[in-house]
C-alpha positions as CSV (number, residue, x, y, z in Angstrom):
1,X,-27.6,29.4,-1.6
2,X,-24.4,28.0,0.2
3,X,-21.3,26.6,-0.7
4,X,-18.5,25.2,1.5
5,X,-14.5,24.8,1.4
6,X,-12.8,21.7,2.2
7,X,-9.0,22.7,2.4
8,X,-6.7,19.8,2.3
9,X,-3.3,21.1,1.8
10,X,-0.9,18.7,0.0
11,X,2.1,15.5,0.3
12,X,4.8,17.8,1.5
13,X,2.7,18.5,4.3
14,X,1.2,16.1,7.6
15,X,4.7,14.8,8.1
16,X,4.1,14.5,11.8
17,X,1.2,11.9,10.4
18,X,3.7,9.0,9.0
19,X,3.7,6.8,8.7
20,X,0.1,6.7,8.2
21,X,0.1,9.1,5.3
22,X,3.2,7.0,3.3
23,X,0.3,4.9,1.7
24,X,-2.5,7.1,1.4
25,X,-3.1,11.1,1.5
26,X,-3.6,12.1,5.0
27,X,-7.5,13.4,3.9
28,X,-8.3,10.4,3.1
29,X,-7.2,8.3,6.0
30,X,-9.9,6.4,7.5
31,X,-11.4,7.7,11.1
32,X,-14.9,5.5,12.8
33,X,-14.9,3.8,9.6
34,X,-14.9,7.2,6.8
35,X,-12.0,8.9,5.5
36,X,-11.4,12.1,7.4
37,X,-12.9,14.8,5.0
38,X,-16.0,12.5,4.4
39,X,-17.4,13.8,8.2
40,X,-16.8,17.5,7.1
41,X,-18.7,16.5,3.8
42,X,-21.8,15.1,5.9
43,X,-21.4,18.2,8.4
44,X,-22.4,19.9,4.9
45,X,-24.9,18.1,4.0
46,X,-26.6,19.0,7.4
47,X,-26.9,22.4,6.1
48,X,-30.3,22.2,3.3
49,X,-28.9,25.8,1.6
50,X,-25.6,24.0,0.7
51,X,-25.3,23.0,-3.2
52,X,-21.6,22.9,-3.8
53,X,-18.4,21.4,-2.2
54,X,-14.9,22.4,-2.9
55,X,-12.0,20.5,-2.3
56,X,-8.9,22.1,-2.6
57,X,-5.4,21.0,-2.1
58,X,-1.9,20.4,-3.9
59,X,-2.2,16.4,-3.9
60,X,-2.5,15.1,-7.4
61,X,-5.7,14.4,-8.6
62,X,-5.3,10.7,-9.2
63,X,-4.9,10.7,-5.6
64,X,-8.1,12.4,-4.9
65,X,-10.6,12.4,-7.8
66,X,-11.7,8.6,-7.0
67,X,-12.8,9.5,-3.6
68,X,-14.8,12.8,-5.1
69,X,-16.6,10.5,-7.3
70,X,-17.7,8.6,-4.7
71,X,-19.1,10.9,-2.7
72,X,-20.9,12.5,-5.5
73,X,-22.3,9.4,-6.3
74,X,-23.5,8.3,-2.4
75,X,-24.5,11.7,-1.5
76,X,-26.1,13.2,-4.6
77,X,-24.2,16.8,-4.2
78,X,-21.7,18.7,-6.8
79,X,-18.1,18.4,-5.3
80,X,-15.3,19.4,-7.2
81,X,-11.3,19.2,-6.6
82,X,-9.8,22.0,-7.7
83,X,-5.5,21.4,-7.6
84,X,-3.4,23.7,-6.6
85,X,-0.2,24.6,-9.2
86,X,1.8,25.0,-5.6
87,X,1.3,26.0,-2.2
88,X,-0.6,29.0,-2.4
89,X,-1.7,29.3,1.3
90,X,-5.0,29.1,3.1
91,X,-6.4,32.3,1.9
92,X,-4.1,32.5,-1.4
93,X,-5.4,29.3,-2.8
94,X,-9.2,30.8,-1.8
95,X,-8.4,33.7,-4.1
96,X,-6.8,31.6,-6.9
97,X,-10.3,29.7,-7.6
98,X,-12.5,32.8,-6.4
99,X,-14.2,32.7,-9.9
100,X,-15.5,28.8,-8.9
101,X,-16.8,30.0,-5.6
102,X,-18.7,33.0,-6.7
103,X,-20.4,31.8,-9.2
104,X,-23.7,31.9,-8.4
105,X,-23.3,34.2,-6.2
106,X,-23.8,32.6,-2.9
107,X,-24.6,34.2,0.2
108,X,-21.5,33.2,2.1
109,X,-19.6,29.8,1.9
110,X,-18.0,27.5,4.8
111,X,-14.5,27.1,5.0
112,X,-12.7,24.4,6.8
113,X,-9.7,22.6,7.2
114,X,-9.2,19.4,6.1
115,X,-7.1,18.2,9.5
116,X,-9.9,19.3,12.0
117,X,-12.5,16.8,13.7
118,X,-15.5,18.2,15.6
119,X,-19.6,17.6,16.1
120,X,-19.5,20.2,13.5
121,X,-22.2,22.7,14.1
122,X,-22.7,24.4,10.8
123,X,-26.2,26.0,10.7
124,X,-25.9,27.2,14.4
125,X,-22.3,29.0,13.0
126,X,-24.7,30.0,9.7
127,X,-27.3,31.5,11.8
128,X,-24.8,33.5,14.2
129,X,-23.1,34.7,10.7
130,X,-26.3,35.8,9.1
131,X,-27.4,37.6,12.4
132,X,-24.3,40.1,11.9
133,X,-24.6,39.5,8.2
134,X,-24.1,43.3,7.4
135,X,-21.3,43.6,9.1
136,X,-19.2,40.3,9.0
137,X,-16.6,39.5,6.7
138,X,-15.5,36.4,8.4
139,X,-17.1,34.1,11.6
140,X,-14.8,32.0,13.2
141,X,-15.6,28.6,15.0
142,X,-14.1,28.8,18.3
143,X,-13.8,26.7,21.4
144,X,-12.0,27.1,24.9
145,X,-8.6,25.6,25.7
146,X,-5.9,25.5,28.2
147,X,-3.4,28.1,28.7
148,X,-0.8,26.0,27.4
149,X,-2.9,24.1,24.9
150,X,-3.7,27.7,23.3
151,X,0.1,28.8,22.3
152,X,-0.6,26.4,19.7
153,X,-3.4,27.6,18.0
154,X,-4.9,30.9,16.6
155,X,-5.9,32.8,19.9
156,X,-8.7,35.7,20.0
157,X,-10.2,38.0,21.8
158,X,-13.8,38.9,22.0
159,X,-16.0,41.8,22.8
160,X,-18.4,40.0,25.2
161,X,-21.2,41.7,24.2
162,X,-21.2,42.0,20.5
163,X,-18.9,39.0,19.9
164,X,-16.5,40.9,17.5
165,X,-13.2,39.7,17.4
166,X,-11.1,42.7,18.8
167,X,-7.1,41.1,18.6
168,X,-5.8,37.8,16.8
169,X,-2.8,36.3,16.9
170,X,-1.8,33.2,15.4
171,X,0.6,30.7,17.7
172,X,1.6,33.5,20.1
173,X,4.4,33.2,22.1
174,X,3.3,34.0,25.4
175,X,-0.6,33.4,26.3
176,X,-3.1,35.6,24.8
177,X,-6.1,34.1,25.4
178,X,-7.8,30.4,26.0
179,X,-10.7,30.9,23.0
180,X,-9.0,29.7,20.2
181,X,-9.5,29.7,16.4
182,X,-11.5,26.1,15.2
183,X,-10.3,26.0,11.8
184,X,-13.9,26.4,10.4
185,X,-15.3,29.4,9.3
186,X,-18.0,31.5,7.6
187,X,-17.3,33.3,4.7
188,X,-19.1,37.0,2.9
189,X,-18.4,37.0,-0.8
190,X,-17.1,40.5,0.9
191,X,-13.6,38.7,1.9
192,X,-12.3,38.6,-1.9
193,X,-11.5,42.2,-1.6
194,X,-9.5,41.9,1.8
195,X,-7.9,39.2,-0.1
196,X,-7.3,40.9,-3.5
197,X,-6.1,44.0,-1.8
198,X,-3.4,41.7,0.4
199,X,-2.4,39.7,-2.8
200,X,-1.7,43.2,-4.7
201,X,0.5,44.6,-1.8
202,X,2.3,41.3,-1.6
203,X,2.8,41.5,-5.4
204,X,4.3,44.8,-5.2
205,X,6.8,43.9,-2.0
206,X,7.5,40.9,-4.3
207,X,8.7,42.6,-7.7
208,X,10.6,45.5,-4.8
209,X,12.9,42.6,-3.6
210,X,13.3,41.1,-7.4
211,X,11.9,38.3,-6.6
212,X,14.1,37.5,-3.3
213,X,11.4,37.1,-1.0
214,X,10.7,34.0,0.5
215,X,7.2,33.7,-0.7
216,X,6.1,34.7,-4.3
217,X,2.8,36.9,-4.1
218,X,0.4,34.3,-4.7
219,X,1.1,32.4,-0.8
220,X,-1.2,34.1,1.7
221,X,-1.6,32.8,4.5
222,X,-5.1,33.1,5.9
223,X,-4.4,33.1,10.0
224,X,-1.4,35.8,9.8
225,X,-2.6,38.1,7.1
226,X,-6.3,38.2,6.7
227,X,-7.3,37.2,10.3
228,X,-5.1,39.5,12.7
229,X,-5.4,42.5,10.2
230,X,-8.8,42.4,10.4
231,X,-9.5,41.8,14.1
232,X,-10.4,45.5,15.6
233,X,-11.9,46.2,12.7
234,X,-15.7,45.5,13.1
235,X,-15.5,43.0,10.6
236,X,-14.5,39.8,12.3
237,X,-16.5,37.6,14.3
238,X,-16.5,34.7,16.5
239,X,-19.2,31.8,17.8
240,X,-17.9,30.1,20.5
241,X,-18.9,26.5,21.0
242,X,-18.8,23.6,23.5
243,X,-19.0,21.2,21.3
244,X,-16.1,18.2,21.0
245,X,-13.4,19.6,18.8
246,X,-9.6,18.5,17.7
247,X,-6.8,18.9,15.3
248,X,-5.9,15.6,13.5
249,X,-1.9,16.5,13.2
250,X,-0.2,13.2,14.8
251,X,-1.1,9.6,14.0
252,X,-1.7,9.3,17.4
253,X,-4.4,11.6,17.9
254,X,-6.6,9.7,15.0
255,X,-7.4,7.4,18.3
256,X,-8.8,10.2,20.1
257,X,-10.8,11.5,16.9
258,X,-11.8,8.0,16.5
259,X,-13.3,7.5,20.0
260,X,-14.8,10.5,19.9
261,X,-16.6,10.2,16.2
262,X,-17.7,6.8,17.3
263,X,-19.4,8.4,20.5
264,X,-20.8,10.9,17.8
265,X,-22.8,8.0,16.2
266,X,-24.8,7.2,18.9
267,X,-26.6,9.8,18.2
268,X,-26.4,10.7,14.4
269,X,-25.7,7.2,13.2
270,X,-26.3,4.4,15.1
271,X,-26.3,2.0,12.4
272,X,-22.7,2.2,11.9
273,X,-21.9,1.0,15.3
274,X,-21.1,-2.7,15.7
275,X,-24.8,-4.6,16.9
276,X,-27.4,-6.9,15.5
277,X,-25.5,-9.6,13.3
278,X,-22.0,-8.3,14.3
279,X,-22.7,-8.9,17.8
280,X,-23.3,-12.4,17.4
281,X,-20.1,-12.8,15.7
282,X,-18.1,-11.5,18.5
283,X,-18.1,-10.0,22.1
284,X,-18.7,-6.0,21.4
285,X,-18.0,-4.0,24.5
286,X,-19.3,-0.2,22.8
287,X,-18.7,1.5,21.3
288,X,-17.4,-0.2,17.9
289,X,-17.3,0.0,14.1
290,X,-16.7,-2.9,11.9
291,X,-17.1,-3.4,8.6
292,X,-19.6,-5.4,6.9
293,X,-16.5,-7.6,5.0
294,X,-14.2,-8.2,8.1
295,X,-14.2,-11.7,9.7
296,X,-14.2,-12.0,13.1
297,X,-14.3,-15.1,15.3
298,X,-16.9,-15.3,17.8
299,X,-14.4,-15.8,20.8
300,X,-12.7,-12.7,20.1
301,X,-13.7,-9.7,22.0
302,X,-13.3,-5.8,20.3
303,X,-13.8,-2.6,22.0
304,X,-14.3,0.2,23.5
305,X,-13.1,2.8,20.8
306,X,-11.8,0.4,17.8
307,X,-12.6,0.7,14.2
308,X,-11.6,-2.1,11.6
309,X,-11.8,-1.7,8.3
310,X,-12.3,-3.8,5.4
311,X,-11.3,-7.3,4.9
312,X,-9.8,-7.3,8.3
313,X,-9.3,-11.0,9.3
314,X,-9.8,-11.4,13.4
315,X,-8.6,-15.0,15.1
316,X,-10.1,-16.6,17.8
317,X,-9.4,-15.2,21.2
318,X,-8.2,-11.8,19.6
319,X,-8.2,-9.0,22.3
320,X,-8.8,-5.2,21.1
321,X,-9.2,-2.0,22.6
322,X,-8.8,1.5,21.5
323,X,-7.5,0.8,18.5
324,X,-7.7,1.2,14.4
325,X,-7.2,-1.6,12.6
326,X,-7.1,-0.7,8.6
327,X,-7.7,-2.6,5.6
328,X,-7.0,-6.2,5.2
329,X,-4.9,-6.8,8.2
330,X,-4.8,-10.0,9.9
331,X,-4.7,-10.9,13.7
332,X,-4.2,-14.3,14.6
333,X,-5.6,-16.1,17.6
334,X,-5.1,-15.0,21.0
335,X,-3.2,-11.7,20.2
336,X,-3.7,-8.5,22.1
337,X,-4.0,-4.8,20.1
338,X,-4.5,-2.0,22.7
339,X,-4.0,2.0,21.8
340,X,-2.9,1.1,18.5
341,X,-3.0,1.7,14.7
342,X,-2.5,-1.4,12.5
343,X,-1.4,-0.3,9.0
344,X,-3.4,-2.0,5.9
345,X,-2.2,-5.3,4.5
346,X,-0.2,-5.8,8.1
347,X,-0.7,-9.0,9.7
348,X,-0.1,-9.7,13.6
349,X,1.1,-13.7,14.4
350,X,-0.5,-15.6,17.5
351,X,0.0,-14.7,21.0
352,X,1.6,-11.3,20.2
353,X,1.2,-8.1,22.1
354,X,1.0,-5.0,20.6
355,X,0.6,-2.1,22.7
356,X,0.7,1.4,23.2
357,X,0.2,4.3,25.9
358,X,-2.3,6.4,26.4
359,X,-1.5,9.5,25.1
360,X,-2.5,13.2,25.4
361,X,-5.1,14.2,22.9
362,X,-3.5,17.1,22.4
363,X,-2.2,16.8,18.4
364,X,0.8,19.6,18.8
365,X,2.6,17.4,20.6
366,X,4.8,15.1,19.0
367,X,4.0,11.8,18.4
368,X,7.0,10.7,19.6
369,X,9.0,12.3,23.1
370,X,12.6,11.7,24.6
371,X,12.7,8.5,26.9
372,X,14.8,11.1,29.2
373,X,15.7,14.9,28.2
374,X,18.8,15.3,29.8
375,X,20.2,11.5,28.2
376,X,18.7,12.8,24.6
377,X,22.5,14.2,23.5
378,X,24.3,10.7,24.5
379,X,21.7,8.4,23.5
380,X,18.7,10.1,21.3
381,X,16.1,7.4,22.2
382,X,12.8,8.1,21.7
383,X,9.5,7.0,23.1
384,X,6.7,6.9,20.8
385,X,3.2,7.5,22.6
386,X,1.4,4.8,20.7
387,X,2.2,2.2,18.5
388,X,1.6,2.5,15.1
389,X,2.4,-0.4,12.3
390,X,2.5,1.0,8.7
391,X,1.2,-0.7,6.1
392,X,2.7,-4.4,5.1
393,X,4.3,-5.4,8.8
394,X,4.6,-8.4,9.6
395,X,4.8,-9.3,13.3
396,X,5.7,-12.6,14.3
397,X,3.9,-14.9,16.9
398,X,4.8,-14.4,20.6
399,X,6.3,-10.9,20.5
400,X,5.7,-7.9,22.2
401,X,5.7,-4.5,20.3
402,X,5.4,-1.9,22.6
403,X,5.1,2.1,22.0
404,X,7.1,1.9,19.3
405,X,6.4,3.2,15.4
406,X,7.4,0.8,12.4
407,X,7.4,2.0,8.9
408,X,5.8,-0.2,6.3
409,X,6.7,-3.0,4.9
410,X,9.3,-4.5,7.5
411,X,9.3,-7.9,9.0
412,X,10.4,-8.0,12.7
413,X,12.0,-10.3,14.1
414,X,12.0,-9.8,17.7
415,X,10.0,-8.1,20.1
416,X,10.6,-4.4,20.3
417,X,10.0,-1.2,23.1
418,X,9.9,2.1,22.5
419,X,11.7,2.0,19.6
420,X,11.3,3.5,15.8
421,X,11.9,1.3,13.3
422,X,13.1,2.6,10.1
């Protein structure tokens, strides 16, 4: 028997995701159609020894519970949120509900955090764990990634032959190594007593400085003091993948998880790509997602790479590309929405243009750069990669909205260019 992890931190963090997040808990925000932590909860259900799901996080539970009961209810699974008091860390809030995971003593359980998207690959990281299964505290999901790419992420090193992790560092600052740490894991029941044994020399460093530290004993942070302590050790593993991976951190890379999940369907889910009666509604240039309630006229042409969500309204000669449109927006006729994110409840007048850049996929970049470095002291502009609307904007007919970033509920009035508007 199996369980899995679903950790989802909490408000005060995903700041580099607003405005998205200002309306809705970044979890939850919808990518190819499903909230975010609704593809690690199928990527579960791929795995037939899996009977529980944990979601853990600080977010308030009227925030979250509604969403748990749904997915209990479509996918016929216990899942639980268990809240947080605080921050506890990644590995500190793992200890905190330790009871609820080892009941029943499972064999292992899955860990995986909430901002990740991937062709998860759960039972092949199962089997690799319970190859070594005597020896193996922890597995790590890992992939490759560039030199530069890797300063931002846990880096590892591996024994080739035996695949034990050997050094771990998290965001080094100088390059240590391209494999890097996934954010999804395997656990031994095992780990509790690395864990426990951290928390009580935390406690005691704690109640040394009275108190002054900056973190009381209960934050402990998975990465930094549970990983690299244990790397060396014989205890620590990795399975490398190939598979498409990313961190969800920006707004702006929810369009690259989007066009990638939406590839993923092909395959695992081809009836939630646009076809049959949808395509005789509209022009659909693959791969797309619409939902069943949106109107779209049949002049209008979507795709490739767009989602929209439900009760979107689509006007005749509408344009979109590799875009999100969320709930219960409306485009009128002849607008154009490329690399873009339209906020629920947003509406787009006629002949508008909104438009963003194409932007690295990489999410540890910021979602929006300086226009020009060495002008950023006398001017501080910034340039946005893609253009996001939050939720409620109203954008009037014949204006151009270019890589710029508009918090909800603001009517424009002009047409606006790399701008932030506040």
């Amino acid at each position: 028997m199996l369980k899995a992890v679903i950790l989802i931190g909490g408000p005060q963090k995903g700041t580099r995701f607003r405005p998205l997040s200002l309306d809705i808990p970044k979890p939850l925000f919808p990518v190819a159609g499903l909230p975010i932590i609704q593809h690690h909860i199928e990527a579960c259900l791929s795995v037939k020894e899996l009977k529980e799901i944990f979601i853990i996080g600080f977010y308030p539970v009227t925030q979250i519970q509604q969403f748990v009961n749904d997915m209990q209810l479509q996918y016929d699974i216990p899942i639980k949120y268990l809240q947080e008091f605080t921050a506890l860390g990644t590995a500190g809030c793992l200890f905190h509900f330790r009871d609820q995971i080892r009941l029943g003593s499972p064999d292992a359980f899955f860990v995986m955090n909430g901002d990740v998207c991937a062709d998860f690959c759960l039972n092949d990281l199962y089997q690799f764990h319970k190859d070594r299964s005597a020896e193996a505290f922890i597995t790590i999901m890992s992939t490759e990634a560039t030199k530069q790419q890797s300063l931002n992420y846990g880096c590892l090193v591996l024994d080739k032959k035996s695949n034990e992790v050997t050094h771990y560092v998290e965001k080094p600052s100088s390059y240590v190594s391209t494999l890097i740490n996934c954010g999804v894991y395997v656990f031994s029941l095992k780990i509790f007593n690395i864990i426990g044994e951290t928390f009580m020399s935390k406690q005691e460093d704690y109640y040394k400085s009275n108190g002054n530290g900056s973190k009381d004993a209960g934050y402990i942070q998975l990465e930094r003091d549970i990983l690299t302590p244990l790397a060396g050790t014989g205890k620590l593993f990795a399975f490398p993948v190939s598979n498409w991976w990313s961190q969800l951190k920006t707004a702006s890379s929810a369009i690259y998880a989007n066009r990638h999940y939406l590839e993923l369907y092909r395959t695992k889910y081809p009836e939630r790509l646009a076809g049959g009666r949808q395509s005789e509604q509209c022009k659909i240039i693959p791969d797309v997602h619409i939902d069943d309630s949106a109107q779209i006229h049949p002049t209008a042409v979507i795709g490739p790479n767009v989602s929209i969500g439900p009760g979107v309204i689509i006007g005749a000669g509408v344009r979109i590309r590799e875009s999100i449109i969320l709930d219960a927006a409306v485009i009128e006729e002849r607008s154009l929405i490329l690399h873009s994110i339209i906020g629920r409840n947003s509406k787009v007048g006629k002949w508008a243009r909104v438009e963003g850049t194409p932007c690295d996929p990489d999410p540890n970049k910021p979602f929006a750069k300086m226009e020009n470095p060495r002008l950023f002291n006398i001017d501080g502009r910034l340039n946005p990669s893609i253009t996001i609307l939050g939720c409620s904007v109203s954008v009037p007919s014949e204006t151009i909205l270019l890589n710029s970033i508009v918090l909800p509920n603001k009517e424009l009035s002009k047409s606006i260019k790399n701008e932030i508007i506040l």
